[in-house]
C-alpha positions as CSV (number, residue, x, y, z in Angstrom):
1,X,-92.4,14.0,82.6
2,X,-92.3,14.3,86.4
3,X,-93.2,12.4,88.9
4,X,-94.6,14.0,92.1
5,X,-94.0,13.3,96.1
6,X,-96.6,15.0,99.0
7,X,-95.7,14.5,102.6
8,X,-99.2,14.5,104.3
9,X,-100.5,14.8,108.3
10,X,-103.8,15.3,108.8
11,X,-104.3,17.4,105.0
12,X,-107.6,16.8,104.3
13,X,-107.7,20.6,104.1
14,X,-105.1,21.5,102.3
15,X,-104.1,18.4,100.1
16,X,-107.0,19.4,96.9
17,X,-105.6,22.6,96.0
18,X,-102.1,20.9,96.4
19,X,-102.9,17.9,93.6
20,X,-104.8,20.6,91.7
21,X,-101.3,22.7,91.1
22,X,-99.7,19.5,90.1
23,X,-102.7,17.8,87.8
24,X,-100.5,18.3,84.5
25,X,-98.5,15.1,86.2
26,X,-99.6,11.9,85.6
27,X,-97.6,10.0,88.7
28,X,-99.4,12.2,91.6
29,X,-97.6,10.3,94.9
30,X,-98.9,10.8,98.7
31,X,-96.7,9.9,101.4
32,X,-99.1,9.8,104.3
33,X,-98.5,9.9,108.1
34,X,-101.0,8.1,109.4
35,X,-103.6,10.6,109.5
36,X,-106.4,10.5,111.4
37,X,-108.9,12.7,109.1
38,X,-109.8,11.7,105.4
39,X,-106.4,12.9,104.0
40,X,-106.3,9.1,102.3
41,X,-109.5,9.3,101.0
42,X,-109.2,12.9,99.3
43,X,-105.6,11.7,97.8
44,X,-107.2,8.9,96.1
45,X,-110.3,10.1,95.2
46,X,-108.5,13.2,93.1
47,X,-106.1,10.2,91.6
48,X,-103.2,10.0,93.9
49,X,-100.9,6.9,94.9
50,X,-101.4,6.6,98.7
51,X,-97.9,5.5,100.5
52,X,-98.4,5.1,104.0
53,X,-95.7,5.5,106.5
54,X,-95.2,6.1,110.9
55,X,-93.3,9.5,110.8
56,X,-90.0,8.8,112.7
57,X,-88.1,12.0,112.0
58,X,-87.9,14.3,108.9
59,X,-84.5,12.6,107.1
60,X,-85.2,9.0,107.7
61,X,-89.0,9.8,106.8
62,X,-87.8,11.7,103.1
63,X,-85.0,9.3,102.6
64,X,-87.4,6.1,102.7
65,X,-89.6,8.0,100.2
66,X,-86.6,8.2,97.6
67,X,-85.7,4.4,98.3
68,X,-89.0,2.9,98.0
69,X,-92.0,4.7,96.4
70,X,-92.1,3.4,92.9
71,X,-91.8,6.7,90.7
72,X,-93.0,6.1,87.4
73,X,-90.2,9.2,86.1
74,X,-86.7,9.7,86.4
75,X,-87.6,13.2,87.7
76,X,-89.2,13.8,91.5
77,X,-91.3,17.2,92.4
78,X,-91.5,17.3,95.6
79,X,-93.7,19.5,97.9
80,X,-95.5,19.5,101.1
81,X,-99.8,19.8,101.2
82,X,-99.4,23.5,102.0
83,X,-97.5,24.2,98.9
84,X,-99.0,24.9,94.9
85,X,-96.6,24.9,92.2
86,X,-97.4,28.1,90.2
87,X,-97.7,28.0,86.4
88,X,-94.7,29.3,85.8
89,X,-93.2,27.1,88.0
90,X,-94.7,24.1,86.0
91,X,-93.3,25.6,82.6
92,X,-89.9,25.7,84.4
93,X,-89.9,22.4,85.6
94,X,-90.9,20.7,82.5
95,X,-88.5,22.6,80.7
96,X,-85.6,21.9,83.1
97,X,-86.4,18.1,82.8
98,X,-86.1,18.1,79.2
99,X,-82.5,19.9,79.1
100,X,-80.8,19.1,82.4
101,X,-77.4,18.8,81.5
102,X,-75.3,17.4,83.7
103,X,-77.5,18.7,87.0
104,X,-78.8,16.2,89.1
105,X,-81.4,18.7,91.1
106,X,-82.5,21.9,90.8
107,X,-83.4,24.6,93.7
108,X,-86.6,26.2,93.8
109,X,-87.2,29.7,95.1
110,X,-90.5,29.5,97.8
111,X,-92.8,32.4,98.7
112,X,-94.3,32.4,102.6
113,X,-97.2,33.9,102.2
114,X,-99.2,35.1,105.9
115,X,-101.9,37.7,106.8
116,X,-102.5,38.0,102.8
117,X,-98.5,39.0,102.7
118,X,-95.5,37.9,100.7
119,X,-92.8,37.7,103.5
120,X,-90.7,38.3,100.9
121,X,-88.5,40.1,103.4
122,X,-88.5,38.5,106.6
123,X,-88.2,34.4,105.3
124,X,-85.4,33.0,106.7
125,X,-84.5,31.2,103.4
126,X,-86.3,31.1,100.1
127,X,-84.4,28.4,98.0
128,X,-85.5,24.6,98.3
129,X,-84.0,21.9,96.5
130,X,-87.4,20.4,95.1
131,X,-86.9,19.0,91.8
132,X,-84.5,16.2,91.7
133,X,-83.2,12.5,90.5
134,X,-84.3,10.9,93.1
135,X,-81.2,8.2,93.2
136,X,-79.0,11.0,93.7
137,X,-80.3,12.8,96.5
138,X,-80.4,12.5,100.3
139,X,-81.3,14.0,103.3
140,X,-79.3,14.4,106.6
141,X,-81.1,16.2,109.9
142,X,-84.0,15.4,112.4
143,X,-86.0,18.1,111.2
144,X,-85.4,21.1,108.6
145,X,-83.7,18.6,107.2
146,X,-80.8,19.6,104.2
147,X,-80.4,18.3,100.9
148,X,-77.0,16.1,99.9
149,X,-77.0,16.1,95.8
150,X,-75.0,13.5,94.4
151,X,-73.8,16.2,91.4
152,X,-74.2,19.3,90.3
153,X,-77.1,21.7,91.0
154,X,-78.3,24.6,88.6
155,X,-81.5,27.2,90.1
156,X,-84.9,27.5,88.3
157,X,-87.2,30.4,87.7
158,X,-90.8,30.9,88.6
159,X,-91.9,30.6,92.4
160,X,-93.5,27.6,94.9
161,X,-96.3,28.6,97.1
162,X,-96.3,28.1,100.5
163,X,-98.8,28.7,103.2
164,X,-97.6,27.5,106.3
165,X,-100.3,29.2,108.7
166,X,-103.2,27.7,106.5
167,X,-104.4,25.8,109.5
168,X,-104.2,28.9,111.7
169,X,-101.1,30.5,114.3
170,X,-102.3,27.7,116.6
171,X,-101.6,24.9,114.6
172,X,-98.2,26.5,113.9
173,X,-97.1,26.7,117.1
174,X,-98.1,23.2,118.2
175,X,-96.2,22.0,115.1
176,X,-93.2,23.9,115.6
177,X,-93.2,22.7,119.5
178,X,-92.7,19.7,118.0
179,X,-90.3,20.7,115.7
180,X,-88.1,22.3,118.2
181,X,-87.5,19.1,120.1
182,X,-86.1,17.5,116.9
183,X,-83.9,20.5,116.7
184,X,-82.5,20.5,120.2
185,X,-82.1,16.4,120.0
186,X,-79.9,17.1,116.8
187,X,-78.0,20.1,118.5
188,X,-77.1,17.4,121.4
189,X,-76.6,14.7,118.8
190,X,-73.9,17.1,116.9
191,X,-72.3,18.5,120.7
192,X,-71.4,14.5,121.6
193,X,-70.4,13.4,117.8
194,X,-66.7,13.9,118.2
195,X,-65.5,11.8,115.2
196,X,-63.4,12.2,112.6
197,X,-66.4,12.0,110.2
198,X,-68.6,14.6,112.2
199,X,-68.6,17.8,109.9
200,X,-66.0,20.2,111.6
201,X,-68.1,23.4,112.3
202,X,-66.2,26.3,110.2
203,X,-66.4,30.3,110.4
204,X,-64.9,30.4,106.6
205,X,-67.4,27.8,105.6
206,X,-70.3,29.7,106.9
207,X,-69.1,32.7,105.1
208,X,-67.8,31.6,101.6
209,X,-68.9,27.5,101.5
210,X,-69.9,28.0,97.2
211,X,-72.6,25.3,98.2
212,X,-75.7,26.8,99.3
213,X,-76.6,24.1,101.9
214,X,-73.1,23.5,102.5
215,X,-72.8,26.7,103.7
216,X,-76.4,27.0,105.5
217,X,-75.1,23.9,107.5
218,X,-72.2,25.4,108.7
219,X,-74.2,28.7,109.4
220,X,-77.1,27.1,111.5
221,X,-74.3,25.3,113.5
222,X,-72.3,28.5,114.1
223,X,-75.9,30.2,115.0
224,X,-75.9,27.3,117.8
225,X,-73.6,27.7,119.4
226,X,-74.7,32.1,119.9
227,X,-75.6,33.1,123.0
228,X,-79.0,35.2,123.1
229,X,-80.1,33.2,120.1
230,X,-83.9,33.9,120.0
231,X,-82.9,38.0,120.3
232,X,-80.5,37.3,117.7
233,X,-82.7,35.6,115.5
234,X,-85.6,38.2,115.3
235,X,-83.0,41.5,114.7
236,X,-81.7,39.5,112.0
237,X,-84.9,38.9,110.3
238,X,-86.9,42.3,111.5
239,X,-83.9,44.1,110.9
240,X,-81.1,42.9,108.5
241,X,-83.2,41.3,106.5
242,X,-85.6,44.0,106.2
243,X,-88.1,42.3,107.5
244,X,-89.9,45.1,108.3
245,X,-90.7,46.0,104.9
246,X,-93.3,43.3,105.0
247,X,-95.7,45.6,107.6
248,X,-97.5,43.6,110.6
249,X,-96.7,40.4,109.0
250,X,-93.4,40.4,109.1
251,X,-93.2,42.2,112.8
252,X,-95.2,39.0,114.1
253,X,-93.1,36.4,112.0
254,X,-90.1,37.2,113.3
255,X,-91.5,37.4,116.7
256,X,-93.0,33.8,116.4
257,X,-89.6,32.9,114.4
258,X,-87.8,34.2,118.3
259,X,-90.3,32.5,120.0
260,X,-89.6,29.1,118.4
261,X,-86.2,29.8,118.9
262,X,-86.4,30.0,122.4
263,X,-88.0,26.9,122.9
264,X,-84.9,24.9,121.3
265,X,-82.7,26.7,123.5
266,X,-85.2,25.5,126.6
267,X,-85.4,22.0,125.3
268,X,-81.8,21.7,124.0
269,X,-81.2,22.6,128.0
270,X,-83.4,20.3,129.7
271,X,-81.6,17.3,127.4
272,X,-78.1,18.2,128.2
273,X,-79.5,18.4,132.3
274,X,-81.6,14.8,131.9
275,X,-78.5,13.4,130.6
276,X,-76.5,14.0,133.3
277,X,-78.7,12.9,136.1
């Protein structure tokens, strides 16, 4: 079987139909942020082993999960309270877990769903490494963090749910405010790491890197260090990646996608000019 990890914040809302799409697990575990609504109460009232943690940042906060949280399986599942595993999804899972091979995690393709619409289009990246060991996997970045696999990695079929604007466009924006601070602190930390060890940002690696989030690394650095980033960032998604074919949608995803863009470039400024007062 499989064992199952939610990262909560205030969920109360989300979190039932989350557990519901993941009831055919008998470890259910809740990683909670301190919330301030019922989110505790509503994990363990539908069965759910309630973790609680401060959020620090995304990597610390996902790596302590792996080291510490007492999984009852070899084999985590992990998803956010906005997500629902699909039953094909579940079929998949369970069927990788019981052939793996020699792969130590497997990647997971998402579907963004907004206005009633599949951005299937427009989503800046649908593959997640979800479904792991949890002894061999690690998780590097402040926020948006990526997955480090200890061995090899194969891809599943079926699809994960996600609903990030469940809570409304207002709650998306005051969570990616906060996101794009972690993203500008990490775009400082990575301009003053000058060591040997500091992955050396590489055009060939962002282009042919085999390793999906090797290469996706490498790619979000490069995208950095672009001037007119946010502009950038909404032709690519409107434009070359079609993201027009997903109507009004995917005209205002992109948009808010620039938007939040912006903001890192604002913040990632006003760092760089507090730090050389």
């Amino acid at each position: 079987m499989i064992s199952i990890l939610i990262l909560t914040k205030d969920e109360e809302k989300n979190l039932p139909g989350c557990i519901e799409s993941v009831r055919w697990s008998d470890d259910i575990h809740v990683l909670d942020s301190v919330s301030r609504d019922n989110t505790q109460a509503v994990a363990r009232k539908l069965g759910a082993i309630v973790t609680e943690r401060p959020f620090d940042n995304w990597a610390a906060h996902q790596n302590w999960a792996l080291a510490n949280i007492p999984f009852k399986h070899m084999w985590v599942f992990y998803l956010d309270a906005d997500e629902r595993c699909t039953p094909s999804l579940k079929d998949a899972l369970l069927q990788a877990v019981a052939a793996p091979g020699e792969n130590v995690a497997f990647r997971i393709q998402r579907r963004d769903f907004f206005l009633g619409t599949w951005l299937k289009h427009v989503q800046t990246s649908p593959f997640y490494m979800r479904l792991f060991r949890p002894e061999c996997m690690k998780y590097e970045r402040l926020v948006n963090p990526v997955s480090i696999p200890s061995g090899p990695v194969a891809q599943l079929t079926g699809y994960l749910d996600h609903f990030p604007f469940s809570k409304g466009i207002g709650h998306w924006i005051e969570r990616h405010n906060q996101y794009s601070r972690f993203e500008a602190e990490q775009i400082v930390a990575n301009r003053r790491a000058q060591s040997e060890e500091s992955p050396k940002v590489s055009i060939r690696s962002a282009l042919f890197e085999k390793d999906f989030h090797k290469r996706r690394f490498h790619q979000k650095e490069l995208f950095y260090r672009t001037p007119g980033r946010p502009l950038i960032k909404f032709l690519v998604l409107y434009l070359l990646k079609k993201g027009f074919l997903d109507g009004r949608a995917g005209f205002t995803y992109a948009t808010l996608q620039a938007i939040y863009e912006y903001l890192i470039v604002l913040k990632t400024r006003e760092i760089e000019y507090i730090g050389q007062l």
